[in-house]
N, C-alpha and C positions, 0 to 999 in steps of 0.2 A: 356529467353526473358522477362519473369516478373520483373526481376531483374533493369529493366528498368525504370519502373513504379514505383517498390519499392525505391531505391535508392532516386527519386525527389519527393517520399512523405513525409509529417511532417505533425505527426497525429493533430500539434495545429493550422497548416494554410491549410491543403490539403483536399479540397471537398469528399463528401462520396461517391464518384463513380469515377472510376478509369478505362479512354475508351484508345484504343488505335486505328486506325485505319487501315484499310486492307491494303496489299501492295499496292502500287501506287497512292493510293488515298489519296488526297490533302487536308487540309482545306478550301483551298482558291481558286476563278475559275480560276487559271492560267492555259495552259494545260500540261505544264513542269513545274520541278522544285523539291523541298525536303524541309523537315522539319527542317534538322537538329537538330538533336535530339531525332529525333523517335527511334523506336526500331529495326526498319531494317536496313540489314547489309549497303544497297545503301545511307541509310542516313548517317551511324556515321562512315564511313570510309574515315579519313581524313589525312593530311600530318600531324606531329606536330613538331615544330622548335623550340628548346628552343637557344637564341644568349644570349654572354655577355661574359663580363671578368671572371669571375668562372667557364666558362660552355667550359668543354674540348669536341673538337672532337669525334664525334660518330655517327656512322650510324648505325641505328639498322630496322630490319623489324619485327620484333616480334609483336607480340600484347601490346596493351598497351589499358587502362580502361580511360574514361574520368575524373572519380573522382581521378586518378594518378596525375591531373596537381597538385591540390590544395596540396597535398602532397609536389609535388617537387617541390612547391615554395615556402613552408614553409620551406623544408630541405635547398633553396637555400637560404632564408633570415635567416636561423638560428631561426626559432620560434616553438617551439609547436605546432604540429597539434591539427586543433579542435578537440575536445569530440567524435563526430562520425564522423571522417573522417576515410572513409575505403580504402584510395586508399594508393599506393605503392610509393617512390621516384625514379624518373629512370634515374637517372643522376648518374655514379659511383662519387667518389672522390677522 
């Protein structure tokens, strides 16, 4: 679960205290709702659809990482991933 915290830090923009908050509890007073983005599972479990002319057929349910997008659209525009990107491309070819 720290991995969460770690991954959207960057020690030359990211404050010196690093909170996360308890399950169910909100920043904001709505009395529903999600962060998207937190570190619990009810927040970052979402659909993810990649459409387009390159992008063949596939249904998968595996896990997959949010830092995977930036990968697989770099592998789908044909670019270099950045420097520290740690994520995977999930689109076979």
């Amino acid at each position: 679960t720290n991995n969460y915290l770690l991954n959207g830090y960057n020690k030359k923009r990211s404050g010196d205290i690093l909170f996360s908050l308890k399950s169910y509890y909100l920043e904001y007073e709505k009395k529903q709702g999600a962060q998207h983005g937190s570190r619990h599972i009810y927040d970052n479990h979402i659909p993810l659809i990649f459409y387009g002319n390159k992008i063949k057929y596939e249904t998968r349910n595996d896990e997959v990482y949010i830092e995977d997008i930036a990968a697989t659209i770099c592998d789908l525009i044909g670019i270099t991933q950045p420097t520290d990107c740690i994520g995977i491309p999930l689109l076979k070819k």
